[in-house]
N, C-alpha and C positions, 0 to 999 in steps of 0.2 A: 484463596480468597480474593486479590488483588486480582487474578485470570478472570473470576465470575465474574465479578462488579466491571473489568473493563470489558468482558462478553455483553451482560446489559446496558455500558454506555454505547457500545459502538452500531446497537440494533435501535431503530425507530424508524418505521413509516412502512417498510413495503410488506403485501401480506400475501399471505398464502403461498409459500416458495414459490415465490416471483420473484424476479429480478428487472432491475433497471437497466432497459439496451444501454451502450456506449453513449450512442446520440445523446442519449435523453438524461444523460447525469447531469444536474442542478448546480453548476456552481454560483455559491453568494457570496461576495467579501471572503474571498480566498478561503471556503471550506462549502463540503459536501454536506448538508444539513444530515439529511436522510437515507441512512442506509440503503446500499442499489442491494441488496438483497437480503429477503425475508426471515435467514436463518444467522442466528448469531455467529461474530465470527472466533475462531478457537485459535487462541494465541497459540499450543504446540503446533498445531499444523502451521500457521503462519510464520514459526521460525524457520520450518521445513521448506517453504516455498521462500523466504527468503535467503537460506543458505542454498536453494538448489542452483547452480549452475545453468540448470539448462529451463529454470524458472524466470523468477525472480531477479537473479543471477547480482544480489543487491553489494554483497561481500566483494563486487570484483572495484566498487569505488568506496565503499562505505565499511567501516571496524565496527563489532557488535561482543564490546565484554564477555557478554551472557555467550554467544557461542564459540570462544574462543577454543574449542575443540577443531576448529573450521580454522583451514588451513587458508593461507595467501589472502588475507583480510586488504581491501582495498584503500589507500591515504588521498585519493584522490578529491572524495566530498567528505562532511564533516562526520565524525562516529558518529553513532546512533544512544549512540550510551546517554541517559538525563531526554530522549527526546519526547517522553511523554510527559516532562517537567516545560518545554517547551513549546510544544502545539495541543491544540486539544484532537477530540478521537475525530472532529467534524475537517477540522485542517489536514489532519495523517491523511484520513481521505482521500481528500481534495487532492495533497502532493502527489501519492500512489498513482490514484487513475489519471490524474493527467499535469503533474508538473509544472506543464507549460502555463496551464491557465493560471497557477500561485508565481511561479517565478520568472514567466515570462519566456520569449521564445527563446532566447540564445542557451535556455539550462540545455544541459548537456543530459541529465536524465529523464528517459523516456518516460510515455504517458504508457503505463501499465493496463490501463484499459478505457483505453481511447485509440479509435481509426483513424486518429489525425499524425498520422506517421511519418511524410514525410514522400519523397520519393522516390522510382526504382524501386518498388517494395517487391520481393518473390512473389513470384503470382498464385501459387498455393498457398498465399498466407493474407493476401487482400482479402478486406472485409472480416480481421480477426484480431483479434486485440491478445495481447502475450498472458494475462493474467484473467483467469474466472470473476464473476462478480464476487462467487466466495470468496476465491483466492486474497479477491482484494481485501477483504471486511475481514479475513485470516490473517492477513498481514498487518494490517492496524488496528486488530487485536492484540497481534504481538509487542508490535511498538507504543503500545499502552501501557506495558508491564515493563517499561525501558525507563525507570526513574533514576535519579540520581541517587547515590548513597546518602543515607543520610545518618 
């Protein structure tokens, strides 16, 4: 139940499997209003691409309760545990694809789906962002389902 309702919070605006380029994501007062892509995003898969490694790779700075089957959990940024008690699904957004523009350039974690990467980037990888528009709207699907006990 709580998977659906945050699959139909985290969908609004873009239609017809489209998706929103990198460029062109919208940030307003630190969140992503409108969904960069069309299809809703599914919290299992989004736990899948934030425990993957060679994804997401979210677990190598951040602890996540709910996967604690997920070995070497990272203490370096805050759990994730309560964070959908703490942002809404427009802000998880926002941090996902691009970090930088909610917390400023010095975060240490990357914009997921943004080409604003930095420099020296592998040249087989210029002009690509680490994370799908799905993947994004997967993952803060997932982090929607992250409340706190209550």
């Amino acid at each position: 139940m709580a998977a659906a309702l945050c699959a139909v919070l985290v969908t609004a605006g873009v239609a017809g499997g489209a998706e929103v380029a990198p460029g062109d994501v919208s940030f307003e007062d630190s969140a992503v209003v409108t969904a960069i892509t069309s299809e809703p995003g599914n919290p299992e898969e989004g736990a899948k691409v934030l425990a993957n490694r060679g994804l997401g790779n979210c677990l190598a700075c951040h602890a996540v309760a709910a996967l604690k089957k997920e070995q070497f959990q990272g203490n370096v940024a805050p759990p994730l545990d309560g964070v959908a008690d703490r942002w809404t699904p427009e802000q998880l957004r926002a941090i996902v694809a691009d970090a930088k523009q909610v917390f400023g350039e010095e975060t240490v974690m990357p914009g997921f789906y943004s080409l604003n990467v930095g420099v020296n980037v592998r040249k087989n990888l210029v002009g690509k962002t680490i994370l799908t528009a799905q993947q994004v709207e997967d993952v803060v699907a997932f982090l929607g389902t992250l409340r706190e006990a209550q």
